[in-house]
NUVO-806069 format. One record per residue (C-alpha): residue number from 1; x, y, z; residue in three letters. Coordinates in steps of 0.25 Angstrom, whole numbers. Last residue first. Layout:
N
> NUM X Y Z ALA
...
END
This chain:
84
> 84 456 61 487 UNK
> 83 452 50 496 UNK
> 82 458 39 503 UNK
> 81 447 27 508 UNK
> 80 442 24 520 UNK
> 79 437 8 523 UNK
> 78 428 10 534 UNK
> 77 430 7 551 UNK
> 76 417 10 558 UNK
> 75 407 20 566 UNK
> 74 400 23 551 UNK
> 73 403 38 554 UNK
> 72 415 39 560 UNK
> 71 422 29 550 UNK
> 70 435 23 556 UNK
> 69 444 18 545 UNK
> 68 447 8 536 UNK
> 67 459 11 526 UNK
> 66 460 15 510 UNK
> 65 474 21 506 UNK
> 64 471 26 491 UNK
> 63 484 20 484 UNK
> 62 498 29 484 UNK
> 61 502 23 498 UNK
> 60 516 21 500 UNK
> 59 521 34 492 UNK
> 58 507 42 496 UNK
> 57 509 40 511 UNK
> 56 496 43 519 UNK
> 55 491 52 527 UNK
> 54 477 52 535 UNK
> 53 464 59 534 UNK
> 52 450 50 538 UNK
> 51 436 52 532 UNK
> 50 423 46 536 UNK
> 49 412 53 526 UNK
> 48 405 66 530 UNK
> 47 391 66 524 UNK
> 46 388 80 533 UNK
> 45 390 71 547 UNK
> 44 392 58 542 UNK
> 43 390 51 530 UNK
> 42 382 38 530 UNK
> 41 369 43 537 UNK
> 40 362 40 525 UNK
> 39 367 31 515 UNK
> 38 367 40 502 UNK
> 37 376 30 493 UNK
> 36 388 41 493 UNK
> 35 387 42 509 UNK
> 34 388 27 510 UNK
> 33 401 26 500 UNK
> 32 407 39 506 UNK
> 31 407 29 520 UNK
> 30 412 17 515 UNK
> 29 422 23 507 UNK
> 28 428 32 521 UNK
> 27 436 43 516 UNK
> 26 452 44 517 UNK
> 25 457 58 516 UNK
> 24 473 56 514 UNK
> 23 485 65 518 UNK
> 22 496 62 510 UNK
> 21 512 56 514 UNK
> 20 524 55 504 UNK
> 19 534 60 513 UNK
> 18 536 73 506 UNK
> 17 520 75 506 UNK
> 16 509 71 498 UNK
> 15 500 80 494 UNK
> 14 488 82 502 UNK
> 13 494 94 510 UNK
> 12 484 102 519 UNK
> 11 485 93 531 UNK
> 10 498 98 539 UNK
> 9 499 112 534 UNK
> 8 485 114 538 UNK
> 7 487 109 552 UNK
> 6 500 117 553 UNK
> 5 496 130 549 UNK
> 4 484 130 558 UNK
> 3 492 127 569 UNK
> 2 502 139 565 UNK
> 1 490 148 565 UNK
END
């Protein structure tokens, strides 16, 4: 029980916090675009897109953070792009 607690209490907030820090889904554009065209075998398993989870500091930051990061399923790096 007191495992569970903590993951949950760890990533259920998506405010920002005292410090001024969020946890961010960023979503590969590249990607989202191919699938949204209709390229076959563009999405994953299911139509998945590439997406990574990271924090990020609000006060410094307020901008949609874009970064180029690894994509599992085109087997290279891609401009991913923070999402709501």
């Amino acid at each position: 029980d007191d495992l569970e607690g903590g993951l949950v209490a760890m990533c259920a907030h998506k405010k920002p916090t005292k410090k001024g820090r969020k946890i961010i889904c960023m979503e590969c554009t590249e990607q989202r675009q191919m699938v949204r065209d209709g390229v076959p075998g563009a999405g994953g398993p299911r139509g998945a897109v590439s997406k990574h989870y990271t924090t990020k500091n609000v006060r410094n930051t307020p901008a949609p953070l874009e970064l180029r990061k690894y994509n599992k399923f085109l087997g290279r790096h891609t401009l991913h792009r923070e999402i709501k």
